[in-house]
Backbone as CSV, one residue per row, in Angstrom:
resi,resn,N_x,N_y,N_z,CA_x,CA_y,CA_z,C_x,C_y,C_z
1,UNK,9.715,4.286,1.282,8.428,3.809,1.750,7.338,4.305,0.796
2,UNK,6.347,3.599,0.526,5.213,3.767,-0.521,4.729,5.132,-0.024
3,UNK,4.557,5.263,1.539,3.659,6.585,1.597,4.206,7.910,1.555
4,UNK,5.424,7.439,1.511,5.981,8.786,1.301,6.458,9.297,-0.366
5,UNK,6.069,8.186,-1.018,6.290,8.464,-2.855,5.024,8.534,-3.234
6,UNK,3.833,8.188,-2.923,2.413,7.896,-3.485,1.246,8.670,-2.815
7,UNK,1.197,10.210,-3.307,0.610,11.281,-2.922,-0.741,10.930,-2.415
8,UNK,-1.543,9.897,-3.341,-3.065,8.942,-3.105,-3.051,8.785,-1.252
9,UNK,-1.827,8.402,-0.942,-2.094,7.779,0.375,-1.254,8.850,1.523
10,UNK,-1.293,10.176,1.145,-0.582,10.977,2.048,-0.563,10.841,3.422
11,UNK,-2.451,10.942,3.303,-3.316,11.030,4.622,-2.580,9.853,6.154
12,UNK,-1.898,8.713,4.924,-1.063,7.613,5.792,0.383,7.821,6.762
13,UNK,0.886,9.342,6.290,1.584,9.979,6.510,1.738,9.898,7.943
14,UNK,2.958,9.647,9.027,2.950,9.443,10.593,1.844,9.176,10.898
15,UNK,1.302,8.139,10.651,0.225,7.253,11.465,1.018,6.454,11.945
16,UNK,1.857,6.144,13.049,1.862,5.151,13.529,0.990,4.221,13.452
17,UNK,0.407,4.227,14.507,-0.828,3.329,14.991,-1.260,2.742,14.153
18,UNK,-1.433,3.472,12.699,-2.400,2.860,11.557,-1.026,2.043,11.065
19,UNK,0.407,1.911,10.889,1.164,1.421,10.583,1.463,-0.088,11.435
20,UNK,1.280,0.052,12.822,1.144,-1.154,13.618,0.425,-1.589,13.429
21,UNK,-0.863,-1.049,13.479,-2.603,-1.941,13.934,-2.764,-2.162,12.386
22,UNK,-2.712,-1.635,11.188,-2.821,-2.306,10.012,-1.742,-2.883,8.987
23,UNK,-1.308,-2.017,8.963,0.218,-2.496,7.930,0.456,-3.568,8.376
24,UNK,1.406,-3.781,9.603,1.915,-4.949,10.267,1.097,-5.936,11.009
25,UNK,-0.183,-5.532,11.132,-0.791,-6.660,11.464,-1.437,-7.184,9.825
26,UNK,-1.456,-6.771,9.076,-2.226,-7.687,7.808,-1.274,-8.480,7.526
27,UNK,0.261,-8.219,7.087,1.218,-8.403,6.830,1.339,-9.459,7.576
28,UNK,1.790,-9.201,9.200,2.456,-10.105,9.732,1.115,-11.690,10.513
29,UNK,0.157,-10.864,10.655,-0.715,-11.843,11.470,-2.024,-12.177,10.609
30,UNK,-1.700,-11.321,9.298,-3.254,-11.419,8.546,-5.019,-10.938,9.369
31,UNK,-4.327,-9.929,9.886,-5.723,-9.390,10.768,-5.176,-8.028,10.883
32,UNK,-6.058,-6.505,11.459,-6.285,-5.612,11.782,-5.772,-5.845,13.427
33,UNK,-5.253,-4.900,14.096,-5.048,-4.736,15.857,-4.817,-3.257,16.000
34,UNK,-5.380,-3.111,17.176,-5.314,-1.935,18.329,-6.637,-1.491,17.922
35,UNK,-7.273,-2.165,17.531,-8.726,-1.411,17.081,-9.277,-0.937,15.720
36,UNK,-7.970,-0.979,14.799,-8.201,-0.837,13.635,-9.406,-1.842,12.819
37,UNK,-10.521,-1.505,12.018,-11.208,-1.979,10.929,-11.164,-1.803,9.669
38,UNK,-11.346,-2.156,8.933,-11.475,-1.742,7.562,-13.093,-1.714,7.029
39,UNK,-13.583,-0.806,6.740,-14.787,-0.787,6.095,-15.095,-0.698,4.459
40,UNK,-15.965,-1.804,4.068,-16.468,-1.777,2.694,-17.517,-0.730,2.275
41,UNK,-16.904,0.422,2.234,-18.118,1.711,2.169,-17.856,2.161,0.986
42,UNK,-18.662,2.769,0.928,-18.837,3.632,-0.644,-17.977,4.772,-0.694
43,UNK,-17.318,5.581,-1.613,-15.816,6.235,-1.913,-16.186,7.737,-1.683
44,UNK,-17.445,8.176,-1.354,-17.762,9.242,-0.370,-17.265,9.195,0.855
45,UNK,-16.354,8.300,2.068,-16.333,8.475,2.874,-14.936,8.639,2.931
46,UNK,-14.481,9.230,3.751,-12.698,9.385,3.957,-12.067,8.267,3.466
47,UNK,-10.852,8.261,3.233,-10.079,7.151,3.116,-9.418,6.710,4.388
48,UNK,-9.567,8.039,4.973,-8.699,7.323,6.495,-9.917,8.155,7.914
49,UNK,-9.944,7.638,9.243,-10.821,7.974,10.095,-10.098,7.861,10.970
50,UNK,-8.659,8.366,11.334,-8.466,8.311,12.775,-9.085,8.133,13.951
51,UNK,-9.654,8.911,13.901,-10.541,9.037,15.121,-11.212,7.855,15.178
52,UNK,-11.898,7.004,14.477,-12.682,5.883,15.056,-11.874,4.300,14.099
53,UNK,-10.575,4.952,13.704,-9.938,4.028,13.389,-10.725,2.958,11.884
54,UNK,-11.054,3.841,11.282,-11.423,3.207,9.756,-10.794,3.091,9.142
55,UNK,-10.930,2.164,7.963,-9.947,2.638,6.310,-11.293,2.260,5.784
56,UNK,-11.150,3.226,4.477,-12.554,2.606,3.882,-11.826,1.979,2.440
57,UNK,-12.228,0.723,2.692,-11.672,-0.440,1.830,-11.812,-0.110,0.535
58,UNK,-13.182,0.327,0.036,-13.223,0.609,-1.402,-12.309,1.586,-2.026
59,UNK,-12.518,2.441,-1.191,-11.533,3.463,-1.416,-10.150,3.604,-1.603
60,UNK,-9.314,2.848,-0.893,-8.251,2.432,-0.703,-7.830,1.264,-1.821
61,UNK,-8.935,0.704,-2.139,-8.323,-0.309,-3.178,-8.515,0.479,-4.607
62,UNK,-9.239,1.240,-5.267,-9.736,1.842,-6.244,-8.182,2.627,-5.894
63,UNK,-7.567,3.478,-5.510,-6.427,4.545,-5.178,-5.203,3.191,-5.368
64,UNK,-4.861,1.879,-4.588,-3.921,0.836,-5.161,-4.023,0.407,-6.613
65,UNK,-5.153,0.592,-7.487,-5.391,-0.164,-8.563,-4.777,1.265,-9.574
66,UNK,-4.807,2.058,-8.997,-4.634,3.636,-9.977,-2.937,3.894,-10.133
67,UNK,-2.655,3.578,-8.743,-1.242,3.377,-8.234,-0.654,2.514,-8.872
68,UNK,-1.014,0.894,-9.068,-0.287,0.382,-9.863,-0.424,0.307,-11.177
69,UNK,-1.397,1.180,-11.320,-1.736,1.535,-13.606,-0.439,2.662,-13.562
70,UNK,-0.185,3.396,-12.482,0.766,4.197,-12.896,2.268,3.653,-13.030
71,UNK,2.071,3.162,-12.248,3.663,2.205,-12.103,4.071,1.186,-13.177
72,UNK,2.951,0.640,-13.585,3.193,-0.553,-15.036,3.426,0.554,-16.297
73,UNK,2.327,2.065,-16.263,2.772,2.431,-17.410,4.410,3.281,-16.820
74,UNK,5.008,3.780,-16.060,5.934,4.237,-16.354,7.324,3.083,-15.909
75,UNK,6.684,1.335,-15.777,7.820,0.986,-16.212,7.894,0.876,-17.865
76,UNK,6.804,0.820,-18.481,6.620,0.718,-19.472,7.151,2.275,-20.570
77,UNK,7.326,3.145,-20.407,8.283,3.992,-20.880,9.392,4.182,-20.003
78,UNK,10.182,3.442,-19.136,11.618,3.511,-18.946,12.335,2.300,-19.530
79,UNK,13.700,3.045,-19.698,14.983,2.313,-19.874,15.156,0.760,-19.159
80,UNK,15.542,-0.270,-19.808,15.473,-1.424,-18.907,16.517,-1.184,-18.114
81,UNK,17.870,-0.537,-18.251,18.687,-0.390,-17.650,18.243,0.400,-16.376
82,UNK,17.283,1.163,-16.434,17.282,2.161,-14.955,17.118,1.664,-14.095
83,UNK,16.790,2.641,-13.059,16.724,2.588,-11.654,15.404,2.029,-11.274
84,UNK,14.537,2.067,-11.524,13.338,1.944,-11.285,13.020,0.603,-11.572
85,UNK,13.855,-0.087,-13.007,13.623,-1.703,-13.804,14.237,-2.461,-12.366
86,UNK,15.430,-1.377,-12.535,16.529,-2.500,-11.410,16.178,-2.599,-9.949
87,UNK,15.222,-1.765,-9.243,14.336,-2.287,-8.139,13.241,-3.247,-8.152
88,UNK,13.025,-3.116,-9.117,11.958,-3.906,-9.589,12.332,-5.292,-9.596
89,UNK,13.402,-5.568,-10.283,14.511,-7.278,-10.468,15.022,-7.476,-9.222
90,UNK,15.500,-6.544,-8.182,15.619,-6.741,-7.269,14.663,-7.549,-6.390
91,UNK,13.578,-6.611,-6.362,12.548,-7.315,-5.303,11.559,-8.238,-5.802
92,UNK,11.702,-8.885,-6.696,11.086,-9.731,-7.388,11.704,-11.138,-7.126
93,UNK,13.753,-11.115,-7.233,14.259,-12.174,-6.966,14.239,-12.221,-5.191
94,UNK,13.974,-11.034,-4.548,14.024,-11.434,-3.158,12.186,-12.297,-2.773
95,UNK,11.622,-11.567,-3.442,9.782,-12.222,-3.478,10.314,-13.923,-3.956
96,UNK,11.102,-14.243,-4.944,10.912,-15.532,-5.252,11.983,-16.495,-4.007
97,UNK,12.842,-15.774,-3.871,13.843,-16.273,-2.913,12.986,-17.000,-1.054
98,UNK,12.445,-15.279,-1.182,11.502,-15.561,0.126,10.517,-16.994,-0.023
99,UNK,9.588,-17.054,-1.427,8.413,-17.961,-1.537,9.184,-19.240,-1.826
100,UNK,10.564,-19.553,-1.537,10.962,-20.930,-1.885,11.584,-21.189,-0.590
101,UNK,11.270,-20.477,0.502,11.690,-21.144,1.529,11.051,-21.582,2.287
């Protein structure tokens, strides 16, 4: 699971709730539930607000964009043969498999 390899998003760590009401609802219904929002705030504010159920959007996307500079450069110094190429081919032919049905 991403949050448990990608230190940026620790704070995501046993959130349920934030895993139902956002993960799976963006994913599955394309909306926020159980009360969850997302706010367009400036990168002074938490990344996560339990308590009143925030994500602060800027924040969270600036930390995905860093996340995947890291990931392009270290596919970019591995082996094509590894482990890391070969998840990668993996879920790429299941992404195209999925979008042709």
């Amino acid at each position: 699971m991403f949050f448990f390899r990608e230190k940026r998003f620790a704070v995501f760590l046993n959130q349920e709730d934030f895993y139902e009401g956002v993960r799976c609802g963006i994913l599955h219904r394309g909306e926020t539930d159980h009360g969850w929002r997302s706010n367009f705030t400036d990168i002074s504010k938490p990344l996560l607000d339990v308590e009143n159920k925030r994500i602060n959007c800027t924040l969270f996307l600036e930390y995905m964009e860093r996340s995947l500079d890291d990931y392009r450069n270290e596919l970019r110094t591995s082996n094509w043969d590894s482990l890391l190429w070969l998840n990668l081919r993996c879920k790429m032919k299941q992404t195209i498999t999925d979008c042709a049905q």
